[in-house]
Every structure is written in structure tokens, then in C-alpha cells.
C-alpha positions in Angstrom: 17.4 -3.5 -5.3 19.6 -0.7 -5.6 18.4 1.0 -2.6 19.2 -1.5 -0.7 22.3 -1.9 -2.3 23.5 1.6 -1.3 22.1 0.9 2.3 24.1 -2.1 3.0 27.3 0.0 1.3 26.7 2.8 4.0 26.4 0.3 7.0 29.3 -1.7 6.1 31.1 2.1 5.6 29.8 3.0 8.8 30.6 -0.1 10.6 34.4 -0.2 9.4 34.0 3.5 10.7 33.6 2.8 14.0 36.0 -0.3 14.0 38.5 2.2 12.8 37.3 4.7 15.6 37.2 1.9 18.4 40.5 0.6 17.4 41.9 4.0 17.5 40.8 4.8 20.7 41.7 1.9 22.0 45.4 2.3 20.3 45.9 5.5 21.1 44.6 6.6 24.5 44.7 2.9 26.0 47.8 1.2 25.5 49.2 4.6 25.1 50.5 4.6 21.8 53.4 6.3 21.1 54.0 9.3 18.8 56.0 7.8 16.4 59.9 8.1 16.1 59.9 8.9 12.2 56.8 11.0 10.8 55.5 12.2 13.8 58.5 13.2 16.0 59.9 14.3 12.6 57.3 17.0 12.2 57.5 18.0 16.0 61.1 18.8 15.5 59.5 21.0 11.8 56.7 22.7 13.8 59.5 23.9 16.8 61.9 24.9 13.8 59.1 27.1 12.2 58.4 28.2 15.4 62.0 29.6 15.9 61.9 31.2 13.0 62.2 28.6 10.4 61.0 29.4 6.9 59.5 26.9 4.4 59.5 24.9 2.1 58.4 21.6 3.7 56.9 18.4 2.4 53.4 18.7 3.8 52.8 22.2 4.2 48.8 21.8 4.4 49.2 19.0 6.8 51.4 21.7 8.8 49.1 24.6 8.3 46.7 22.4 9.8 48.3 22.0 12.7 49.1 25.3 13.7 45.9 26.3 12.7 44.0 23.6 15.2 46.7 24.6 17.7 45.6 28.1 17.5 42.2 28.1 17.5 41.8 25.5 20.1 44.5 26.1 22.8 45.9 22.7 22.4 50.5 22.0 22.7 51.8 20.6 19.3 52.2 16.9 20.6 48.6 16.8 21.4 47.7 18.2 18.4 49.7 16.1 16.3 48.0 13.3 18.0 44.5 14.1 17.5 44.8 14.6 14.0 46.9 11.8 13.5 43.3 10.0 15.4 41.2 11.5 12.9 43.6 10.0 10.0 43.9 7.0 11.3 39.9 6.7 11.5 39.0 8.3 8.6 41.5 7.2 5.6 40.9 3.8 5.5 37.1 3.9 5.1 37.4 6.7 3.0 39.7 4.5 0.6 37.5 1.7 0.6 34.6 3.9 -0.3 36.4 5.3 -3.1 37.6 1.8 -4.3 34.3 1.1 -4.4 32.8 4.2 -5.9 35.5 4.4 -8.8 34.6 0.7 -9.7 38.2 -0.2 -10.0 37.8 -3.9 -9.1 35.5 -6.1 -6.8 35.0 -4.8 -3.3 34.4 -7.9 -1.9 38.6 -8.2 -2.3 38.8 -5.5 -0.3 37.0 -6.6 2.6 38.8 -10.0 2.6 42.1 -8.3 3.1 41.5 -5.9 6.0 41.7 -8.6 8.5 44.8 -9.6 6.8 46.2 -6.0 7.1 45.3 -5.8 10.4 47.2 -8.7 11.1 50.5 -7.3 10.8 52.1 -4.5 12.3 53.7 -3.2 8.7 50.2 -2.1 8.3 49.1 -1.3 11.7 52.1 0.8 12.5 52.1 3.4 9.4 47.8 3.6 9.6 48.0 4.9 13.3 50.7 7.6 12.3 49.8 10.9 11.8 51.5 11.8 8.0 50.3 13.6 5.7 50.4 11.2 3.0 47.4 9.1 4.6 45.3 12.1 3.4 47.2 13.0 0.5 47.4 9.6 -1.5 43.3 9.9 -1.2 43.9 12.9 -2.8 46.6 11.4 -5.8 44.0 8.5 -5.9 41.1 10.9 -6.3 42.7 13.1 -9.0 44.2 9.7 -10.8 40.8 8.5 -10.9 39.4 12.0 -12.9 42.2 12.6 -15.1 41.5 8.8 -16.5 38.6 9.4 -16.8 38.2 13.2 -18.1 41.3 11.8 -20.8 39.3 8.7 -21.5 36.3 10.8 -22.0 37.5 14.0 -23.4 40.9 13.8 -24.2 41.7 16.7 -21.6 41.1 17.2 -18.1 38.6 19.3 -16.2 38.0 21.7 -13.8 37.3 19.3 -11.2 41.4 17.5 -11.8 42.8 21.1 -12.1 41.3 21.9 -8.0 42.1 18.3 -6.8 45.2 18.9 -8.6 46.1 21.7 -6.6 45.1 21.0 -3.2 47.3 17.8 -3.2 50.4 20.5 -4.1 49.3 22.5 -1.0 48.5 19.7 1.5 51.9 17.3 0.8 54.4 17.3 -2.0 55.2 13.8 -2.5 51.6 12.9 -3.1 51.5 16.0 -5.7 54.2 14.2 -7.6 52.3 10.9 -7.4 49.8 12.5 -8.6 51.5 14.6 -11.9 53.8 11.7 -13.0 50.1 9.3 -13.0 48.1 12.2 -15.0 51.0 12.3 -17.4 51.3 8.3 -18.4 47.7 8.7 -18.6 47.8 11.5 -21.5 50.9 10.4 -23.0 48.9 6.9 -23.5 45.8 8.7 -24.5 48.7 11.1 -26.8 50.2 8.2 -28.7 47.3 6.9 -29.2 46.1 10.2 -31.0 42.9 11.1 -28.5 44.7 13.6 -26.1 44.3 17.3 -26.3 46.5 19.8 -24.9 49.1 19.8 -27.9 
């Protein structure tokens, strides 16, 4: 029984996969999607500033290092760059939140797959999930490290080593999803605090 639970979980994660993969495809290289006026062109105009000498800090500095690095190593200009990564996002976040929805147990599933074909429905979603930002990947991250500091508080009254690295790749790859993730972690031990189960102090 639980086998074949986990095999129909991977099938239905593989088959939103390649929906997410088709529909990309399709979105991108198709209808020729545009790179976006806000994120995207935003962080064309930060990659030619750093490129003329512009110094840091900026809000997603591993999504940028990312970049530069892929542009590097594979020959490719920045637009096209930007592009493909903001491919791989856009096929790879939403599974990968589903999945961890699912593996964190924070609610029924099922819910979730009901409201995809809502989501995909409107073009508030559709819009922002074919952008390339770094906050697709980083809220996985703030969700990710949300999920283990409730639990390791819960558990232990302190967090572990697992948080602490989490922790600090979401302050490397973008800020705002760094913060996301600190203010959470601290209403989670300030609850666990009050309640006299938190360590730390």
C-alpha cells in the first residue's frame, strides 16, 4: 500500500513536470514570450551595471552569480541566459512546491491539485510563474527552512544544523526571501519562548 502510494506521488510529480516543461516550451519559445518589463529587464539593466563596473549589494546575488556564472561557462549573451534559467524556474518551482507541500504534511494534497487549473486560469499567476526572479527559487528555500525551524523548535526547542545551512543559502541566493525566512523562525521561537520550551536564552 505504501509503495504504491509513493509511485502514484512520483507520477503525478512527474506528470505536472512535464506539463510545466511543455507549457514552458510552448510559452516561451512558441508564442515568443517576452522577457518581462519588471524582474527580468530589471536585472538586465543590474547585470550591464555590474558589468561596467558596478559593485554590489543586490537583492539576489546568488540568482546573479548564477547568471554570470552559466554565461561564462557556456558562451551564452545575458538575455538568453536570463531566459533559460527563468525556463528552468518556471518548470521546476511549482512541482517542487507541490512536492514539498506534500512532503511537510501541511494540509491535504488533494487541495492542491484542485487549484492548479484554477491558477492556471489567470494570468496573475501565469505571468509572475514564467518570470525568471529569484524569489521563485528562494521562497522554496524560506518554505524549506520554515518547515525545519518548526519543527527542530517543536522538537528540540533549538534549531539544527540542517536550518543554520538552509538558513544561509537563502541569504546568499536572494535577500527578501532571507528576511521571509528570519522574521518566520523568530515568531516561531518567540511562541515556543513564551511558552517556556525554547532554548537559545
Amino acid at each position: 500500500m505504501k509503495r504504491a502510494r509513493i509511485f502514484y506521488s512520483l507520477l503525478a510529480f512527474a506528470a505536472l513536470l512535464t506539463f510545466t516543461a511543455a507549457l514552458t516550451g510552448y510559452a516561451r519559445w512558441t508564442l515568443g514570450y517576452p522577457l518581462c518589463g519588471t524582474d527580468e529587464q530589471n536585472y538586465l539593466d543590474i547585470f550591464a551595471w555590474l558589468d561596467n563596473g558596478g559593485v554590489w549589494p543586490i537583492s539576489g546575488p546568488g540568482y546573479a552569480e548564477l547568471i554570470f556564472a552559466l554565461r561564462h561557462g557556456m558562451g551564452w549573451e545575458t538575455p538568453s541566459t536570463v531566459v533559460t534559467v527563468a525556463a528552468v524556474n518556471s518548470i521546476l518551482v511549482l512541482p517542487l512546491g507541490l512536492w514539498l507541500w506534500y512532503r511537510f504534511s501541511l494540509g491535504e494534497s488533494r487541495w492542491a491539485w484542485r487549484c492548479l487549473p484554477w491558477l492556471f486560469a489567470g494570468s496573475y499567476f501565469i505571468g509572475p510563474w514564467l518570470e525568471g526572479r529569484p524569489q521563485q527559487f528562494g521562497m522554496l528555500l524560506a518554505a524549506t527552512g520554515a518547515w525545519l525551524a518548526h519543527r527542530d523548535l517543536a522538537k528540540r526547542g533549538y534549531c539544527g544544523i540542517a536550518f543554520f545551512l538552509l538558513w544561509l543559502g537563502c541569504f546568499g541566493y536572494h535577500a527578501l526571501s532571507f528576511v521571509v525566512l528570519t522574521a518566520l523562525t523568530f515568531g516561531f521561537w518567540a511562541r515556543r519562548f513564551v511558552q517556556g520550551q525554547a532554548s537559545y536564552l
